[in-house]
Structure formats: structure tokens, C-alpha cells
NUSETI-442873 format. One record per atom (N, C-alpha, C, O): atom name; x, y, z; residue in one letter. Coordinates in pm, whole numbers, plus 50000, padded with zeros to 5 digits. Each point is the difference from the previous one (the first is absolute). Layout:
! NUSETI-442873
<rec "CA",<X,Y,Z>,"A">
...
END
This chain:
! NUSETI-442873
<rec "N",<50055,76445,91316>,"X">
<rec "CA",<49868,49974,50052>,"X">
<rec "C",<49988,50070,50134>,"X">
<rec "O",<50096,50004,50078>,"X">
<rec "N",<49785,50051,49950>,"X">
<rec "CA",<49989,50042,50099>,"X">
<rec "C",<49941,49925,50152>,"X">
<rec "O",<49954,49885,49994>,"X">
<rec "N",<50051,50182,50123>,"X">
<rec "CA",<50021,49886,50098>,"X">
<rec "C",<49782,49972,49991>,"X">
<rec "O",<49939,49939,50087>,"X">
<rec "N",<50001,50120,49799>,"X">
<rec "CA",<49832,49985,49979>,"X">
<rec "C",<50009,49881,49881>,"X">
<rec "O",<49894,49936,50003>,"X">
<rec "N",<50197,50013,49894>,"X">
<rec "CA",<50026,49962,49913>,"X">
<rec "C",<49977,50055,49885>,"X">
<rec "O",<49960,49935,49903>,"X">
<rec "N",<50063,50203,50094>,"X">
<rec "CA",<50044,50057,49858>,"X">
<rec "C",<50091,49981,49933>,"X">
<rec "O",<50102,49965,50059>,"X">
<rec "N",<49909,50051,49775>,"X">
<rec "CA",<50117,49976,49972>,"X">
<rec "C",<50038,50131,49899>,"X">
<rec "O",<49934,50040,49904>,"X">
<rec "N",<50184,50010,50143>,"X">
<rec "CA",<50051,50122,49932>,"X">
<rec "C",<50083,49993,49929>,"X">
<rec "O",<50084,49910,50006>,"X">
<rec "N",<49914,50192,49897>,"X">
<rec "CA",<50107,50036,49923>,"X">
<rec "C",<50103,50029,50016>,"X">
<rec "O",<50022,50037,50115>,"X">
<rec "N",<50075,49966,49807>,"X">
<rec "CA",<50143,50024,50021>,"X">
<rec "C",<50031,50136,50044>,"X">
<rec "O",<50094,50040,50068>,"X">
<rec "N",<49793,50032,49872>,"X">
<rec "CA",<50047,50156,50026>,"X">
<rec "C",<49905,50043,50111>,"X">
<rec "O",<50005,50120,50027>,"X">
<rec "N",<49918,49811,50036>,"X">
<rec "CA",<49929,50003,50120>,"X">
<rec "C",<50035,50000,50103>,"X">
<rec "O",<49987,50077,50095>,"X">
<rec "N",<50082,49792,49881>,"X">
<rec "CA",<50109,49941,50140>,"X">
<rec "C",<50089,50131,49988>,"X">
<rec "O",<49978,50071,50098>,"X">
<rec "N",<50099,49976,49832>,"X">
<rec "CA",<50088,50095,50004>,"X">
<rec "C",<49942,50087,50034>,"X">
<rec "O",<50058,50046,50099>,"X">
<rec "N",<49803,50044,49865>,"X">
<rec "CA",<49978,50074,50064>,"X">
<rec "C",<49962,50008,50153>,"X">
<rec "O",<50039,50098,50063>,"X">
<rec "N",<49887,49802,50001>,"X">
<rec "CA",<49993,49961,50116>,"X">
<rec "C",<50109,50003,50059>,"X">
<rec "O",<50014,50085,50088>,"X">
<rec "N",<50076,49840,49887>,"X">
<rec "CA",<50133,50042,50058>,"X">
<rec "C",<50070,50137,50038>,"X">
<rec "O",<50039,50030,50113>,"X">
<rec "N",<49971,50064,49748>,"X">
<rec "CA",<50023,50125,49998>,"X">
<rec "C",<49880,50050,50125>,"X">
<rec "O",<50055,50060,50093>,"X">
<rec "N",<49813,49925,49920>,"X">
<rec "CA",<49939,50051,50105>,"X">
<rec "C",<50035,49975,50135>,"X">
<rec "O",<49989,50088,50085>,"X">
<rec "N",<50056,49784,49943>,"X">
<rec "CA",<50002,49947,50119>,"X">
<rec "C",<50075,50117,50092>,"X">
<rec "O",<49976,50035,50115>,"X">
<rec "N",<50121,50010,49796>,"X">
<rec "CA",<50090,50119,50099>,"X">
<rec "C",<49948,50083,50060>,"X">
<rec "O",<50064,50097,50041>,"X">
<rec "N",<49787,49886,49984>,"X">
<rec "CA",<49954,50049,50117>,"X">
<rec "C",<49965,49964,50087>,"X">
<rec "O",<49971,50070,50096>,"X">
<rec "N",<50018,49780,49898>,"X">
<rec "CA",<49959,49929,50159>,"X">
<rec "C",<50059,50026,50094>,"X">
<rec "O",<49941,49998,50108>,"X">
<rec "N",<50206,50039,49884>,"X">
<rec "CA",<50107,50003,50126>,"X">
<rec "C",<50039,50120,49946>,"X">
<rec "O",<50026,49989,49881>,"X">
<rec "N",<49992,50147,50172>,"X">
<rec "CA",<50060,50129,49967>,"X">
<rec "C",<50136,49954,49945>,"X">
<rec "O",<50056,49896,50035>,"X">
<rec "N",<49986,50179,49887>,"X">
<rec "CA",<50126,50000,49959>,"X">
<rec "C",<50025,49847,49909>,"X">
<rec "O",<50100,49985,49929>,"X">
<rec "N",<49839,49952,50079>,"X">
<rec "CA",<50015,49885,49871>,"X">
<rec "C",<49992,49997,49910>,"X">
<rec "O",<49897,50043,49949>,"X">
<rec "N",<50240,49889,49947>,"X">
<rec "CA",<49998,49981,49848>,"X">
<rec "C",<50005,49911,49979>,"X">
<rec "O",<50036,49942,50103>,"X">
<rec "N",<49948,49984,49813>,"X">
<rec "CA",<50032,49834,49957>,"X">
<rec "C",<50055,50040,49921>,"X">
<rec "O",<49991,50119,49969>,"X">
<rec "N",<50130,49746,49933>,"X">
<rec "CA",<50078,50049,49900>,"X">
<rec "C",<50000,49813,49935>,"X">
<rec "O",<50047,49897,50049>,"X">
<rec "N",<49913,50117,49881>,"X">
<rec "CA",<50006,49833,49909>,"X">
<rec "C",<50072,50036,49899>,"X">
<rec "O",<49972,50064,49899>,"X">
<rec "N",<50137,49880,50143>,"X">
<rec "CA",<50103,50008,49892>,"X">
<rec "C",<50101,49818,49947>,"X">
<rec "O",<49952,49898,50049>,"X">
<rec "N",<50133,50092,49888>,"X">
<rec "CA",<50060,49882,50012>,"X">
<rec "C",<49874,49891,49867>,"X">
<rec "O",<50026,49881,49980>,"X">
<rec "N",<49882,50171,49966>,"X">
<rec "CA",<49887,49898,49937>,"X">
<rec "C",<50099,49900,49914>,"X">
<rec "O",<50084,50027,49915>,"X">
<rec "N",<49875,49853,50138>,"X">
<rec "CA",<49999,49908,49888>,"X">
<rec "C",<49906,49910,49974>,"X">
<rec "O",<49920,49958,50082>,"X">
<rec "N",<50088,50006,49786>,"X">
<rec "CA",<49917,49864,49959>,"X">
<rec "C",<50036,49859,50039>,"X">
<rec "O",<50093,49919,49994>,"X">
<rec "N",<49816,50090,50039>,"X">
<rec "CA",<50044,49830,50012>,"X">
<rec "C",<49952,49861,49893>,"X">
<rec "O",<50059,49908,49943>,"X">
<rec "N",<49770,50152,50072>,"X">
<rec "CA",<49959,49955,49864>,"X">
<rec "C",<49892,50104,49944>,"X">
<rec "O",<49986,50106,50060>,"X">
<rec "N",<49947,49868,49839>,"X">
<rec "CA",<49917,50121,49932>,"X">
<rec "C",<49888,50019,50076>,"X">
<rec "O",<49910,50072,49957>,"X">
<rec "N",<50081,49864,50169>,"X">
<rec "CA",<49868,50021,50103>,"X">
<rec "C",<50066,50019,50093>,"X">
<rec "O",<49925,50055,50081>,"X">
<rec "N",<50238,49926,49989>,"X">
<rec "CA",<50040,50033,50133>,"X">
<rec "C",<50079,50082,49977>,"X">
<rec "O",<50066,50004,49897>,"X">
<rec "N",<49942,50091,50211>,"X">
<rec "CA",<50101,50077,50060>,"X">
<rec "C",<50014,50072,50052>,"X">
<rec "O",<49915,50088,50003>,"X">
<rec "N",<50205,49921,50074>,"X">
<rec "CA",<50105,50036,50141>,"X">
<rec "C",<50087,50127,49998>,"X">
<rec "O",<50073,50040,49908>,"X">
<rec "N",<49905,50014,50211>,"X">
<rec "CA",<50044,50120,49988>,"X">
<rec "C",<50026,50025,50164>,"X">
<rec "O",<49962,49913,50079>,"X">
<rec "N",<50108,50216,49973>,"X">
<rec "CA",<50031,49993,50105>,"X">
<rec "C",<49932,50163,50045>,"X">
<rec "O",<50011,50109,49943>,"X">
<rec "N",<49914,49851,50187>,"X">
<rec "CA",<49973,50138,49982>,"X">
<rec "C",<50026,50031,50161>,"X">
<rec "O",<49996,49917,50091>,"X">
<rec "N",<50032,50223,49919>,"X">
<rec "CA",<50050,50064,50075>,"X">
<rec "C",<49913,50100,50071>,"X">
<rec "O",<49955,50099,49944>,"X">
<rec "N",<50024,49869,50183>,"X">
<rec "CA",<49918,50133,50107>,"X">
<rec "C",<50075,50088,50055>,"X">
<rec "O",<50077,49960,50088>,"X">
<rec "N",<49922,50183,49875>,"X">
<rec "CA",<50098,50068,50012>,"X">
<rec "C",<49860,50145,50060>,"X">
<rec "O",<49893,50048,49964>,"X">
<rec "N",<50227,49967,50163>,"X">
<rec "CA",<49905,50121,50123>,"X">
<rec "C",<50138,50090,49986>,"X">
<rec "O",<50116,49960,49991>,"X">
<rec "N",<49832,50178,50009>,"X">
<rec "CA",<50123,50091,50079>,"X">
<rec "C",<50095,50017,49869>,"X">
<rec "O",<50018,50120,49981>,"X">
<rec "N",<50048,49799,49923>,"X">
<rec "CA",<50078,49970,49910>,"X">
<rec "C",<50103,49863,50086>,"X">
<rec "O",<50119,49986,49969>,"X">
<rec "N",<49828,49941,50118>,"X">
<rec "CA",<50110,49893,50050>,"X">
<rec "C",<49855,49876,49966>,"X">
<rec "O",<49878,50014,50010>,"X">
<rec "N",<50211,49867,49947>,"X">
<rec "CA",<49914,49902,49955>,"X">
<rec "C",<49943,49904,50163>,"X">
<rec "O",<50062,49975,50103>,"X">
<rec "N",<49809,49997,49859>,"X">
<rec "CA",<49981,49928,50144>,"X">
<rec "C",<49922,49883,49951>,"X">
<rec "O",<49947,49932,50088>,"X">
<rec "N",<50039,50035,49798>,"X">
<rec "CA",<49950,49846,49961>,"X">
<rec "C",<50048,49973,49892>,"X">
<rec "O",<50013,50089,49916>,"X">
<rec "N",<50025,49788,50062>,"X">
<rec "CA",<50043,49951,49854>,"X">
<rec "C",<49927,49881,49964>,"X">
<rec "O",<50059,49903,50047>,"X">
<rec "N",<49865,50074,49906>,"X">
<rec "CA",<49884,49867,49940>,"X">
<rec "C",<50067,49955,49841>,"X">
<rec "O",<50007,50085,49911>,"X">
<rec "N",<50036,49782,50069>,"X">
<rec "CA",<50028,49888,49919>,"X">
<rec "C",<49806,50067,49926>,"X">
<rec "O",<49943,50069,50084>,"X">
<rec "N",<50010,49921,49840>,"X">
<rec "CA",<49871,50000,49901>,"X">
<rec "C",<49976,49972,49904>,"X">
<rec "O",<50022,50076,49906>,"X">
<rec "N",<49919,49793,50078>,"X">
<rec "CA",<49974,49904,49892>,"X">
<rec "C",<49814,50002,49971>,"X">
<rec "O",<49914,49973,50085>,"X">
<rec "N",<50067,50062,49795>,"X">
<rec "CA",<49870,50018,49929>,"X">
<rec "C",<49967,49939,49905>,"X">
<rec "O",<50091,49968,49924>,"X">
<rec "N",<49791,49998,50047>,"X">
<rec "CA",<49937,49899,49885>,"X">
<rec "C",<49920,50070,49973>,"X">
<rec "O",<49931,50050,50088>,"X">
<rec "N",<50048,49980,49765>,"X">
<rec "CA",<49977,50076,49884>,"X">
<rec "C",<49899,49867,49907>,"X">
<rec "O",<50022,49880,49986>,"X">
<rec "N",<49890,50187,49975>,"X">
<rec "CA",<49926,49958,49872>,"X">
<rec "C",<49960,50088,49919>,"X">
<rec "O",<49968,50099,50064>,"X">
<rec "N",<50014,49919,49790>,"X">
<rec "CA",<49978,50117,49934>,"X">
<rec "C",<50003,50078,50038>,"X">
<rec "O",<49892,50059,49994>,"X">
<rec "N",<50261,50040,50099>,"X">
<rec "CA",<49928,50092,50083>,"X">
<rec "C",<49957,50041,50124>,"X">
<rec "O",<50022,50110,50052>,"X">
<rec "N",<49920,49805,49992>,"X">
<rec "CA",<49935,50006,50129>,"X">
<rec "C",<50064,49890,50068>,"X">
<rec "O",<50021,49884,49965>,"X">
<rec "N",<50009,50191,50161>,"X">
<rec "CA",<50068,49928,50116>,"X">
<rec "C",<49912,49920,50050>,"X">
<rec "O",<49885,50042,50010>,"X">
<rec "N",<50153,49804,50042>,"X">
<rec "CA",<49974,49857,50022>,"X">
<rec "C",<49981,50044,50183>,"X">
<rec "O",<49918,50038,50084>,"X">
<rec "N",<50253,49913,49891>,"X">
<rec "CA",<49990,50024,50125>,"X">
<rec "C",<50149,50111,50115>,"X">
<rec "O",<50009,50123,50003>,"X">
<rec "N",<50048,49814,50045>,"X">
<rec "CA",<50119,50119,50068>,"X">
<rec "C",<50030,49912,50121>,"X">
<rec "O",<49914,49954,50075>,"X">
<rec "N",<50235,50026,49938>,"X">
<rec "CA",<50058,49943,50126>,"X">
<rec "C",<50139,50071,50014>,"X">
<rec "O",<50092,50000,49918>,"X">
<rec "N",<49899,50079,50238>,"X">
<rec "CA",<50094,50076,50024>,"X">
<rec "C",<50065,49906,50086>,"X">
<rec "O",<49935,49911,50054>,"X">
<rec "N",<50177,50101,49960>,"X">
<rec "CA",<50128,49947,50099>,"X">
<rec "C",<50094,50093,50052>,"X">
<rec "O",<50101,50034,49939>,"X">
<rec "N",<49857,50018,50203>,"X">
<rec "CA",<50060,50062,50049>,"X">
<rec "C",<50146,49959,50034>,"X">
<rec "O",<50023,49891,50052>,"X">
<rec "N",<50115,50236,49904>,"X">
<rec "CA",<50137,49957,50004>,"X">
<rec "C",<50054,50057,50132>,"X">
<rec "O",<49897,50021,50063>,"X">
<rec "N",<50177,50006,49992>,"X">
<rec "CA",<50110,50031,50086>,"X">
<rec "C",<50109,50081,49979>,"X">
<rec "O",<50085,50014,50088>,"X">
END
């Protein structure tokens, strides 16, 4: 969902993501690690990576309905 209350698709959110690497020069995100948790949740770890050295790591848990993302709670790690 977006911070207007849209709600996107799976391949939306991913693409948004894939775009974001331009807000901050040199940024990639990398969501890797997916698991299920249940057939509407799941967690994955994704990674902010500048330069090729990682500088954020976010815990990311999503809720899914047919498809379209609910909602999204990141937990920033250390």
C-alpha cells in the first residue's frame, strides 16, 4: 500500500523498488532470503546497497491478498 492508500501488486512493489535506485545515487536494493509464512504473509530481507558495500539491512514483512499488497512493515537490523 502506498503511503496515499493504494494497493499494489506484487510485481509493482517490485518494480517500484527496482526504481527506487534512484533516489540516492548509487542505490540497489536486493530482497532476497523470501519466505512464506502464510499464503498472505511474507518476509524477506532486503538489503541497501551504495558503492557495492551494504549500508541498510531491513527485516520486511508484507501482507498479500490476491496479489495485491495489504500492507509492509520494515524492521530495521544492525
Amino acid at each position: 500500500m502506498t503511503t496515499d492508500g493504494a494497493i499494489l501488486s506484487l510485481e509493482t512493489l517490485r518494480e517500484s523498488l527496482r526504481g527506487a535506485g534512484g533516489s540516492r545515487p548509487g542505490l540497489s536494493i536486493q530482497a532476497e532470503e523470501v519466505t512464506s509464512i502464510t499464503p498472505e504473509v511474507y518476509r524477506f530481507l532486503e538489503r541497501h546497497i551504495v558503492d557495492g558495500i551494504v549500508v541498510g539491512v531491513r527485516v520486511v514483512t508484507a501482507v498479500m491478498e490476491n496479489a495485491l499488497l495489504l500492507g509492509v512493515q520494515e524492521t530495521a537490523r544492525r
